[in-house]
N, C-alpha and C positions, 0 to 999 in steps of 0.2 A: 693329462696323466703323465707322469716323470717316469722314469727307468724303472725306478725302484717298484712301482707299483705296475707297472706294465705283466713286470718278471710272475710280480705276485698273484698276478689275474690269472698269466697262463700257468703256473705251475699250479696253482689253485684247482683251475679245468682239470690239468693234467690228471690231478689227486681224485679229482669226483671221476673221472673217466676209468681209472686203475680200479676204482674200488666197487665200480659199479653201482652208484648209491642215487637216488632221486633227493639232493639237495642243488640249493644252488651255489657256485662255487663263492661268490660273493660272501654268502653267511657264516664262511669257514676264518676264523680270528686268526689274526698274524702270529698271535701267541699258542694257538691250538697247537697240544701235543699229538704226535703222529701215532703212535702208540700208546698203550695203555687206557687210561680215561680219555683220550679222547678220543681220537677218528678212530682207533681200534686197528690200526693198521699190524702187520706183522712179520714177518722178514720177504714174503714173497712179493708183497704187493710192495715192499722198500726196491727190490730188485727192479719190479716192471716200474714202478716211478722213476729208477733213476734210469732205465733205458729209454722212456718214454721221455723225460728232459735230455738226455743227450741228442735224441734223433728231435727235439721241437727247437732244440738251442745251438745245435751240431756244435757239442761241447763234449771233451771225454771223462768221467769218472772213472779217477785210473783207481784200484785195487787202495791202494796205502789210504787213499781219500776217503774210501766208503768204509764209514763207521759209522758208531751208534751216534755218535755225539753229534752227525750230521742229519739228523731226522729227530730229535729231540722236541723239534718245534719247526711249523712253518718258517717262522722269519728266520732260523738257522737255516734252513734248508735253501729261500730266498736269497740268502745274503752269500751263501755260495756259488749259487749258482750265476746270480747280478757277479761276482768278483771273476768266474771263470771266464762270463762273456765278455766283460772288460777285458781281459789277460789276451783272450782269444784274438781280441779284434786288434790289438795291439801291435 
């Protein structure tokens, strides 16, 4: 399993854990929208997901970062989070 997929596993859990759902996190597509049609997500569970990745990645979502355009789609969401912990460990 490489980095990229690592991220994707646990932010995937993360996601079924926030939202309280009996799925499994596996079934959830890279390209699933977090809102709307898909997961049904909506601004409060965006909140607990992203306090929930900083405290599984001990990474910060500072204010300027957290926008819509960052929860469009899991692999958005992944590919931030993968470039923070790069940053981070740097």
């Amino acid at each position: 399993m490489d980095k990229t997929e690592h991220v994707a596993t646990r932010v995937k859990t993360l996601l079924v854990q926030v939202l309280q759902v009996d799925i499994d996190p596996e079934d959830i597509a890279d390209d699933e929208p977090l809102f709307g049609d898909g997961l049904d997500a909506d601004s409060m569970v965006a909140l607990e997901l992203v306090s929930a990745i900083e405290e599984a990645f001990g990474i910060e979502v500072t204010d300027d970062e957290l926008r819509v355009e960052l929860f469009e789609s899991l692999r958005g969401l992944v590919e931030y989070v993968e470039g923070k912990t790069l940053s981070a460990s740097c």
